[in-house]
C-alpha positions in Angstrom: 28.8 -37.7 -51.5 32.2 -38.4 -53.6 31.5 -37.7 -57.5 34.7 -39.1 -59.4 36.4 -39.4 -55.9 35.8 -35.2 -55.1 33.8 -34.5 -52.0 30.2 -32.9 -53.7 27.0 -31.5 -53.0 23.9 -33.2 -54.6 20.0 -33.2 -55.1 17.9 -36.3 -54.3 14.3 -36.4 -54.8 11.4 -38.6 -54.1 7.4 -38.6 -54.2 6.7 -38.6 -50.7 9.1 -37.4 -47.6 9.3 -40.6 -46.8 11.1 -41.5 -49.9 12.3 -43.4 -51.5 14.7 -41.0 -52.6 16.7 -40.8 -55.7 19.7 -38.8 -56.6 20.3 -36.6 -59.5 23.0 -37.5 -62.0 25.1 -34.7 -61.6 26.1 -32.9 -58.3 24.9 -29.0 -58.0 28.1 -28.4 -56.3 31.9 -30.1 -57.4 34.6 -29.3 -54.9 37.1 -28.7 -57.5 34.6 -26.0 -58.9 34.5 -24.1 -55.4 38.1 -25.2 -54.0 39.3 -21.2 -53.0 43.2 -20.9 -52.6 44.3 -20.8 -49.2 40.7 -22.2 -47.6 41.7 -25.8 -48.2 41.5 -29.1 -50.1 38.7 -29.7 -52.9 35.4 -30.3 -51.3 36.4 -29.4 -47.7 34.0 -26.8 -47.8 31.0 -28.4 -49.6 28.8 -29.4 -46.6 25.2 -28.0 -45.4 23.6 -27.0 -48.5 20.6 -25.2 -48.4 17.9 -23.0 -50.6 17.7 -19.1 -50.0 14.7 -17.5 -51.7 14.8 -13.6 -51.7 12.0 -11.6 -53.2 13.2 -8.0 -54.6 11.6 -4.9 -54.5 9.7 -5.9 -57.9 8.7 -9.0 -56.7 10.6 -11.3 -58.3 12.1 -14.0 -56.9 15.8 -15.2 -56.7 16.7 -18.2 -55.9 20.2 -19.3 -54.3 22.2 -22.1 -52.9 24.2 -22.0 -50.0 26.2 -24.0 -48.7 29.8 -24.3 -46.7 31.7 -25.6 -43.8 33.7 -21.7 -42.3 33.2 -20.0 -45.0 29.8 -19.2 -46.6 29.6 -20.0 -50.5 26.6 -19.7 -53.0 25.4 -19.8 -56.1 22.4 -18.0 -58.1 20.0 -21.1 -58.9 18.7 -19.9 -62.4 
């Protein structure tokens, strides 16, 4: 999806899998927040999100999303 013309990850959500779905307002990921010097344009990178739960040695969980084209970026969902 292109948010003000920038290449950007987003979350759509519906009621059954089916849909229909709707989109959030704001994207979870900007390419201009993730464009890293030398690894291309804004939002080249900003493909094939997913969620990564991990559980520590507590048990508490963390939450993450990945996402990324050659190189693997994420973020700590809080």
């Amino acid at each position: 999806m292109k948010w003000k013309g920038i290449l950007s990850s987003i979350m759509a959500v519906a009621d059954e899998p089916g849909g229909p779905y709707t989109a959030t307002s704001e994207p979870l990921v900007r390419g201009a927040d993730t464009w890293v010097e030398g690894i291309g344009n804004y939002g080249h990178h900003d493909i094939d999100p997913t969620v990564w739960i991990d559980t520590d040695e507590e048990g508490n969980e963390h939450r993450y999303l990945m996402w990324g084209e050659h190189y693997v970026l994420y973020r700590r969902a809080e």
